[in-house]
C-alpha positions in Angstrom: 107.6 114.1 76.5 106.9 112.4 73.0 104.1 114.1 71.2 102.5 110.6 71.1 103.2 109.9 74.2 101.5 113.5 75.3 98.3 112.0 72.6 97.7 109.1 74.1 97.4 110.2 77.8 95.4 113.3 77.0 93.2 110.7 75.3 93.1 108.7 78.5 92.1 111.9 80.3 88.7 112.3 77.9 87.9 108.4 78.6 88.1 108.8 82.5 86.3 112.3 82.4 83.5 110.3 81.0 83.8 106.9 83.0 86.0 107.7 86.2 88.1 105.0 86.0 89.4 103.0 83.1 90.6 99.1 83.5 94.5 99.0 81.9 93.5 96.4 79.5 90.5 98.7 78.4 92.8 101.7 77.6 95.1 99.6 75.9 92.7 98.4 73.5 91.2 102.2 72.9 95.0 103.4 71.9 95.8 99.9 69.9 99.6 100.1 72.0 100.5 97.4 74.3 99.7 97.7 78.5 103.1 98.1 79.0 103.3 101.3 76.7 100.0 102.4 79.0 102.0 101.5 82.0 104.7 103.4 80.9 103.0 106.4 79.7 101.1 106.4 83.1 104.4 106.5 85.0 105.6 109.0 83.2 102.8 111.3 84.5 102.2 110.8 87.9 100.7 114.1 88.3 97.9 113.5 86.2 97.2 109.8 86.8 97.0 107.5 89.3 97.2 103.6 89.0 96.2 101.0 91.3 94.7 97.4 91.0 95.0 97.0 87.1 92.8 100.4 87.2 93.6 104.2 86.0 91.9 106.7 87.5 92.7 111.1 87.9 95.4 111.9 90.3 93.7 113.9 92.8 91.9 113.6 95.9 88.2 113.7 97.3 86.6 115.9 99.2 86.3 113.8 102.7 89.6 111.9 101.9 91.4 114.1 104.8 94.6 113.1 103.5 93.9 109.5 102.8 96.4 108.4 99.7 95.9 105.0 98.8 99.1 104.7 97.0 101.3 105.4 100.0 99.4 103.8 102.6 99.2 100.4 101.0 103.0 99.9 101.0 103.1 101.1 104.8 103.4 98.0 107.5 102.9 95.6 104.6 104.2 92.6 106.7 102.1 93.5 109.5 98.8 93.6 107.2 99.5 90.5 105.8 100.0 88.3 109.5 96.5 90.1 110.2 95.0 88.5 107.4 96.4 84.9 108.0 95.1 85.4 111.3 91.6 86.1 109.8 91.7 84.0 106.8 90.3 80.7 109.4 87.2 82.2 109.8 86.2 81.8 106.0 83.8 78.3 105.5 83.5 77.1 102.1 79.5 78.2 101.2 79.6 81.3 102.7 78.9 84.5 102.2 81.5 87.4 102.9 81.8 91.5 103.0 85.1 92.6 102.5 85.9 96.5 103.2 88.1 98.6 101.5 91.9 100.0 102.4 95.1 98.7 101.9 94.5 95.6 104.7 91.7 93.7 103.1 93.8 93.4 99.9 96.0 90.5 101.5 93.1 89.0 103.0 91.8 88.5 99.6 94.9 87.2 98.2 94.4 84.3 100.6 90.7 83.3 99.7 90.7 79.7 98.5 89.9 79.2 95.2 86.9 77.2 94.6 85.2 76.9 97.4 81.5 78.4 96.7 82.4 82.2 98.5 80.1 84.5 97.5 82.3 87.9 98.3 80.7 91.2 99.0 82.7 94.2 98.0 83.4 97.9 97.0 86.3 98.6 96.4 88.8 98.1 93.1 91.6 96.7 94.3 89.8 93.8 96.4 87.2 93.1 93.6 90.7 93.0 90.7 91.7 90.1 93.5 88.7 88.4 94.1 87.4 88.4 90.5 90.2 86.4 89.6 89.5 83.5 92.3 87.9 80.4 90.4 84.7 79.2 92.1 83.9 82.5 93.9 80.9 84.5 93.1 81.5 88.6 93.5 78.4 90.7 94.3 80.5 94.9 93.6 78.5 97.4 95.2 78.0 100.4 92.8 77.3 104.2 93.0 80.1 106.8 92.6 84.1 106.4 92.2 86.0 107.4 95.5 89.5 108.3 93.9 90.6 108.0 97.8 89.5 104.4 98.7 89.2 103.7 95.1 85.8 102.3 96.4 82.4 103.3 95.6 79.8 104.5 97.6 76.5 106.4 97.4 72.5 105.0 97.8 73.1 102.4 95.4 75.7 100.3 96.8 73.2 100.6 100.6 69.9 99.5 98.5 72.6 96.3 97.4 74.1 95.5 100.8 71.2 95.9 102.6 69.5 93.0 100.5 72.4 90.8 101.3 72.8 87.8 103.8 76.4 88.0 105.1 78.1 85.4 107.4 81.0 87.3 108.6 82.2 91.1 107.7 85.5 91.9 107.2 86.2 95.4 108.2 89.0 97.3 108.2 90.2 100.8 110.1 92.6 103.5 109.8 92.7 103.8 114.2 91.5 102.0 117.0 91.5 104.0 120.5 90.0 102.7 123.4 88.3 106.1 124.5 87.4 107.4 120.8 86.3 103.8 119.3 87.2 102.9 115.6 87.5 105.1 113.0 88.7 105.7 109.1 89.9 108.6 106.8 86.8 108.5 104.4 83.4 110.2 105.5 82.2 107.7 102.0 83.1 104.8 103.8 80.8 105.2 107.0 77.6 104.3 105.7 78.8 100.8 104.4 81.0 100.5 107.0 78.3 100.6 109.4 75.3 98.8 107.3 77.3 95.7 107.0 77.7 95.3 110.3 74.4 95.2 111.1 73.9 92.6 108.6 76.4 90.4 109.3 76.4 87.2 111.8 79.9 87.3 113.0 81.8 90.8 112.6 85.9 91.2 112.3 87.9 93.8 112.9 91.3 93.0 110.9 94.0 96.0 111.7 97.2 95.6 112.5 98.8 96.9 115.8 100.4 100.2 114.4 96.7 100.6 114.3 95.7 101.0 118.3 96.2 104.5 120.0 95.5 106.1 116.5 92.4 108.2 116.0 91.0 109.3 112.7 88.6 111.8 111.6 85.7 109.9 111.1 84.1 107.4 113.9 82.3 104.2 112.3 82.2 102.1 115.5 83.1 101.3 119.0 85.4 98.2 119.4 82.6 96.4 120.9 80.6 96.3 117.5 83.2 93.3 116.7 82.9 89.6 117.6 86.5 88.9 116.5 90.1 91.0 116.2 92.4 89.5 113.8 95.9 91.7 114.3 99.7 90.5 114.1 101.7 88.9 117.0 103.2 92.7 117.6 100.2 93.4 119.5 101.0 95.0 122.7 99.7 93.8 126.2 97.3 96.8 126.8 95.6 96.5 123.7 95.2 92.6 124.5 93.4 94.0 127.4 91.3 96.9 125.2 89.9 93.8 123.3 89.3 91.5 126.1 87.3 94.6 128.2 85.5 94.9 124.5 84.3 91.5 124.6 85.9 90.5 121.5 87.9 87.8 120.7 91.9 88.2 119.4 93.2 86.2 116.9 96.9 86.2 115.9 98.8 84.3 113.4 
Protein backbone atom coordinates (compact mmCIF):
# COMPACT_ATOMS: atom_id res chain seq x y z
CA UNK A 1 0.00 0.00 0.00
CA UNK A 2 0.98 3.66 -1.13
CA UNK A 3 2.16 5.78 1.76
CA UNK A 4 -0.60 8.19 0.57
CA UNK A 5 -2.84 5.85 0.18
CA UNK A 6 -2.04 4.42 3.92
CA UNK A 7 -2.41 8.76 4.82
CA UNK A 8 -5.48 9.28 3.67
CA UNK A 9 -7.41 6.31 5.22
CA UNK A 10 -5.69 6.65 8.56
CA UNK A 11 -7.04 10.20 8.21
CA UNK A 12 -10.52 8.76 7.59
CA UNK A 13 -10.13 6.68 10.60
CA UNK A 14 -9.60 10.07 12.99
CA UNK A 15 -12.87 11.74 11.19
CA UNK A 16 -15.10 8.63 12.01
CA UNK A 17 -13.60 8.16 15.61
CA UNK A 18 -15.05 11.57 16.06
CA UNK A 19 -18.34 11.35 13.96
CA UNK A 20 -19.14 7.56 13.47
CA UNK A 21 -19.86 7.66 10.06
CA UNK A 22 -18.64 9.96 7.27
CA UNK A 23 -20.80 10.65 3.90
CA UNK A 24 -18.28 9.74 0.66
CA UNK A 25 -18.68 13.12 -0.61
CA UNK A 26 -17.75 14.53 2.91
CA UNK A 27 -14.44 12.58 3.03
CA UNK A 28 -13.64 13.44 -0.33
CA UNK A 29 -13.72 16.94 0.25
CA UNK A 30 -11.56 16.61 3.70
CA UNK A 31 -8.59 14.78 1.58
CA UNK A 32 -9.15 17.30 -1.68
CA UNK A 33 -8.90 13.54 -4.00
CA UNK A 34 -11.76 12.59 -6.03
CA UNK A 35 -14.70 9.88 -4.55
CA UNK A 36 -13.40 7.50 -6.67
CA UNK A 37 -9.91 7.69 -5.12
CA UNK A 38 -12.01 7.36 -1.65
CA UNK A 39 -13.78 4.49 -3.12
CA UNK A 40 -10.82 2.99 -4.10
CA UNK A 41 -8.78 3.50 -1.12
CA UNK A 42 -11.84 2.06 0.95
CA UNK A 43 -11.79 -1.14 -1.13
CA UNK A 44 -8.48 -1.55 -0.66
CA UNK A 45 -9.08 -1.88 3.10
CA UNK A 46 -11.87 -3.88 3.78
CA UNK A 47 -10.70 -4.77 7.14
CA UNK A 48 -10.78 -1.45 8.43
CA UNK A 49 -13.72 0.09 6.61
CA UNK A 50 -16.98 -0.59 5.67
CA UNK A 51 -19.12 1.16 2.90
CA UNK A 52 -22.69 1.15 2.34
CA UNK A 53 -25.33 3.78 1.06
CA UNK A 54 -22.81 6.58 -0.03
CA UNK A 55 -21.66 6.28 3.79
CA UNK A 56 -18.16 5.03 5.47
CA UNK A 57 -18.33 3.78 8.59
CA UNK A 58 -15.49 1.19 11.01
CA UNK A 59 -15.57 -2.31 9.95
CA UNK A 60 -16.71 -4.06 12.92
CA UNK A 61 -19.61 -5.19 14.60
CA UNK A 62 -22.03 -4.18 17.63
CA UNK A 63 -22.56 -5.64 20.48
CA UNK A 64 -26.36 -7.12 19.98
CA UNK A 65 -25.63 -7.50 16.13
CA UNK A 66 -25.49 -11.54 16.78
CA UNK A 67 -24.02 -11.91 13.52
CA UNK A 68 -26.01 -9.49 11.56
CA UNK A 69 -23.67 -8.21 8.49
CA UNK A 70 -25.37 -5.83 6.48
CA UNK A 71 -23.06 -6.06 3.62
CA UNK A 72 -23.74 -9.75 2.93
CA UNK A 73 -27.27 -9.88 3.79
CA UNK A 74 -28.38 -7.21 1.38
CA UNK A 75 -27.21 -9.06 -1.75
CA UNK A 76 -28.94 -12.39 -0.39
CA UNK A 77 -32.57 -13.12 -2.12
CA UNK A 78 -32.29 -9.72 -3.86
CA UNK A 79 -35.07 -10.74 -6.46
CA UNK A 80 -37.25 -11.94 -3.84
CA UNK A 81 -36.98 -8.54 -1.73
CA UNK A 82 -37.65 -6.56 -4.52
CA UNK A 83 -41.31 -8.62 -5.64
CA UNK A 84 -42.07 -7.93 -1.83
CA UNK A 85 -41.73 -4.41 -2.21
CA UNK A 86 -43.82 -4.09 -5.53
CA UNK A 87 -46.35 -5.99 -3.68
CA UNK A 88 -46.21 -3.30 -0.89
CA UNK A 89 -45.48 -0.22 -2.84
CA UNK A 90 -49.87 0.03 -3.54
CA UNK A 91 -50.45 0.77 -0.16
CA UNK A 92 -48.51 4.29 -0.33
CA UNK A 93 -51.31 7.42 -1.02
CA UNK A 94 -49.90 10.53 -2.12
CA UNK A 95 -50.25 12.93 1.37
CA UNK A 96 -49.26 10.45 3.63
CA UNK A 97 -47.17 9.80 6.14
CA UNK A 98 -44.83 6.59 6.24
CA UNK A 99 -42.26 4.66 8.74
CA UNK A 100 -39.83 2.74 6.93
CA UNK A 101 -37.60 0.18 9.05
CA UNK A 102 -34.21 -0.74 8.47
CA UNK A 103 -32.50 -4.08 6.75
CA UNK A 104 -31.69 -4.89 3.49
CA UNK A 105 -35.73 -5.22 2.38
CA UNK A 106 -37.01 -1.76 2.90
CA UNK A 107 -34.24 -0.46 0.61
CA UNK A 108 -36.20 -1.56 -2.61
CA UNK A 109 -39.30 -0.45 -1.24
CA UNK A 110 -37.79 2.96 -1.20
CA UNK A 111 -36.42 2.80 -4.54
CA UNK A 112 -40.05 2.61 -5.73
CA UNK A 113 -41.55 5.68 -3.72
CA UNK A 114 -42.96 8.10 -6.28
CA UNK A 115 -41.37 11.12 -6.62
CA UNK A 116 -43.48 14.07 -5.81
CA UNK A 117 -46.22 13.09 -4.29
CA UNK A 118 -46.27 14.99 -0.75
CA UNK A 119 -44.71 11.58 1.41
CA UNK A 120 -43.60 12.57 4.48
CA UNK A 121 -41.11 9.36 5.18
CA UNK A 122 -40.17 8.28 8.69
CA UNK A 123 -36.87 6.63 8.99
CA UNK A 124 -33.53 5.38 10.73
CA UNK A 125 -31.56 3.95 8.89
CA UNK A 126 -28.64 5.16 6.18
CA UNK A 127 -29.27 3.34 3.42
CA UNK A 128 -33.12 4.08 3.23
CA UNK A 129 -32.74 7.81 4.22
CA UNK A 130 -29.45 8.06 1.05
CA UNK A 131 -32.77 6.73 -1.11
CA UNK A 132 -35.37 8.64 0.13
CA UNK A 133 -33.45 11.92 0.47
CA UNK A 134 -33.00 11.88 -3.04
CA UNK A 135 -36.88 11.62 -3.97
CA UNK A 136 -38.24 15.17 -5.18
CA UNK A 137 -41.40 16.16 -3.28
CA UNK A 138 -40.84 13.97 -0.25
CA UNK A 139 -40.26 15.28 3.13
CA UNK A 140 -37.78 12.89 5.44
CA UNK A 141 -38.26 13.13 9.20
CA UNK A 142 -34.30 10.72 10.36
CA UNK A 143 -34.65 9.52 13.73
CA UNK A 144 -31.33 10.30 15.66
CA UNK A 145 -29.37 8.91 18.63
CA UNK A 146 -26.41 6.59 18.26
CA UNK A 147 -24.77 4.76 14.99
CA UNK A 148 -25.57 1.01 14.82
CA UNK A 149 -22.63 -0.17 12.51
CA UNK A 150 -24.93 -3.44 12.18
CA UNK A 151 -28.27 -1.95 10.78
CA UNK A 152 -26.37 1.06 9.95
CA UNK A 153 -29.45 2.55 11.74
CA UNK A 154 -29.67 4.63 14.74
CA UNK A 155 -31.34 4.14 17.81
CA UNK A 156 -31.27 5.18 21.45
CA UNK A 157 -34.05 7.78 23.53
CA UNK A 158 -33.79 10.25 20.96
CA UNK A 159 -35.04 8.67 17.97
CA UNK A 160 -38.41 7.18 20.65
CA UNK A 161 -38.94 10.95 21.99
CA UNK A 162 -39.15 11.71 17.65
CA UNK A 163 -41.32 8.74 16.62
CA UNK A 164 -43.50 8.87 19.33
CA UNK A 165 -44.58 12.55 18.35
CA UNK A 166 -45.32 11.31 14.93
CA UNK A 167 -48.67 10.62 13.05
CA UNK A 168 -47.99 7.59 10.76
CA UNK A 169 -50.49 6.14 8.22
CA UNK A 170 -48.88 2.85 7.53
CA UNK A 171 -45.49 1.21 9.04
CA UNK A 172 -43.33 -0.59 6.97
CA UNK A 173 -41.54 -3.21 8.92
CA UNK A 174 -39.24 -5.53 8.09
CA UNK A 175 -37.88 -9.00 9.85
CA UNK A 176 -35.08 -11.26 9.81
CA UNK A 177 -37.78 -14.63 10.67
CA UNK A 178 -41.19 -15.18 10.88
CA UNK A 179 -42.37 -18.58 12.78
CA UNK A 180 -45.69 -19.30 13.49
CA UNK A 181 -45.02 -20.63 17.08
CA UNK A 182 -42.04 -18.04 18.04
CA UNK A 183 -43.73 -14.78 16.18
CA UNK A 184 -41.46 -12.23 14.32
CA UNK A 185 -38.18 -11.50 15.15
CA UNK A 186 -34.71 -9.59 13.99
CA UNK A 187 -30.93 -9.82 14.65
CA UNK A 188 -30.59 -6.36 16.38
CA UNK A 189 -31.66 -6.03 20.19
CA UNK A 190 -31.26 -1.78 18.86
CA UNK A 191 -33.96 -2.28 16.66
CA UNK A 192 -36.79 -3.53 19.06
CA UNK A 193 -37.72 -0.50 20.65
CA UNK A 194 -38.59 1.31 17.32
CA UNK A 195 -39.60 -1.63 15.89
CA UNK A 196 -42.27 -1.89 18.36
CA UNK A 197 -43.17 1.94 19.01
CA UNK A 198 -44.12 2.42 15.47
CA UNK A 199 -46.46 0.00 15.44
CA UNK A 200 -48.34 1.26 17.94
CA UNK A 201 -48.46 4.54 16.23
CA UNK A 202 -49.33 3.56 13.04
CA UNK A 203 -53.00 3.13 11.39
CA UNK A 204 -52.38 0.27 9.05
CA UNK A 205 -49.15 -1.99 9.84
CA UNK A 206 -47.00 -4.16 7.12
CA UNK A 207 -44.99 -6.76 7.46
CA UNK A 208 -42.82 -6.85 3.99
CA UNK A 209 -40.35 -10.21 4.15
CA UNK A 210 -39.85 -12.35 1.65
CA UNK A 211 -40.69 -16.15 1.92
CA UNK A 212 -37.04 -17.42 2.67
CA UNK A 213 -38.26 -15.52 5.60
CA UNK A 214 -41.03 -18.00 7.29
CA UNK A 215 -39.77 -21.01 9.53
CA UNK A 216 -36.74 -18.79 10.48
CA UNK A 217 -36.31 -17.63 14.02
CA UNK A 218 -33.95 -14.94 15.28
CA UNK A 219 -32.65 -13.86 18.49
CA UNK A 220 -34.69 -11.16 19.25
CA UNK A 221 -38.76 -11.30 19.27
CA UNK A 222 -40.40 -7.69 18.24
CA UNK A 223 -43.88 -9.11 17.45
CA UNK A 224 -46.42 -11.73 16.89
CA UNK A 225 -47.67 -11.98 13.21
CA UNK A 226 -50.91 -10.77 14.38
CA UNK A 227 -49.49 -7.23 15.18
CA UNK A 228 -49.82 -6.74 11.18
CA UNK A 229 -52.77 -5.63 9.14
CA UNK A 230 -51.03 -6.57 5.86
CA UNK A 231 -48.14 -9.16 4.54
CA UNK A 232 -46.49 -8.05 1.40
CA UNK A 233 -44.13 -11.23 0.39
CA UNK A 234 -43.21 -12.66 -3.21
CA UNK A 235 -45.31 -15.20 -5.30
CA UNK A 236 -42.75 -18.04 -3.83
CA UNK A 237 -44.77 -18.11 -0.76
CA UNK A 238 -45.62 -21.46 0.22
CA UNK A 239 -49.23 -22.81 0.99
CA UNK A 240 -48.71 -23.21 4.79
CA UNK A 241 -47.49 -19.88 5.39
CA UNK A 242 -50.62 -18.58 3.16
CA UNK A 243 -52.44 -20.33 5.92
CA UNK A 244 -50.00 -18.80 9.02
CA UNK A 245 -51.21 -15.35 7.68
CA UNK A 246 -54.78 -16.09 7.17
CA UNK A 247 -55.06 -17.86 10.99
CA UNK A 248 -53.11 -14.31 11.82
CA UNK A 249 -55.70 -12.27 10.55
CA UNK A 250 -53.66 -10.44 8.19
CA UNK A 251 -53.93 -9.83 4.79
CA UNK A 252 -51.29 -11.26 1.96
CA UNK A 253 -50.27 -9.28 -0.75
CA UNK A 254 -48.14 -10.58 -3.66
CA UNK A 255 -46.91 -8.96 -6.75
Amino acid sequence: MSKKRESRLDRIMGLLETHGFLRLKDAAECLDVSEMTVRRDIAASEDRFTFLGGYISPARKTPGGMGYILDRERAAHSDLKQAASQAAIGLIRPGETVFLDCGTTIPYLASLLPANSDITVICYSMNVAEIVCKKPGTRVIMLGGLYEVSSASFSGPAALETLRGMAINTAFLSAGGVHDERGVSCSNFHEVDIKQLALSRAMTKVLVVDSTKFDSIKPVLFGQLDDFDIVCCDNDIAENHIGQIERAGATLRTP
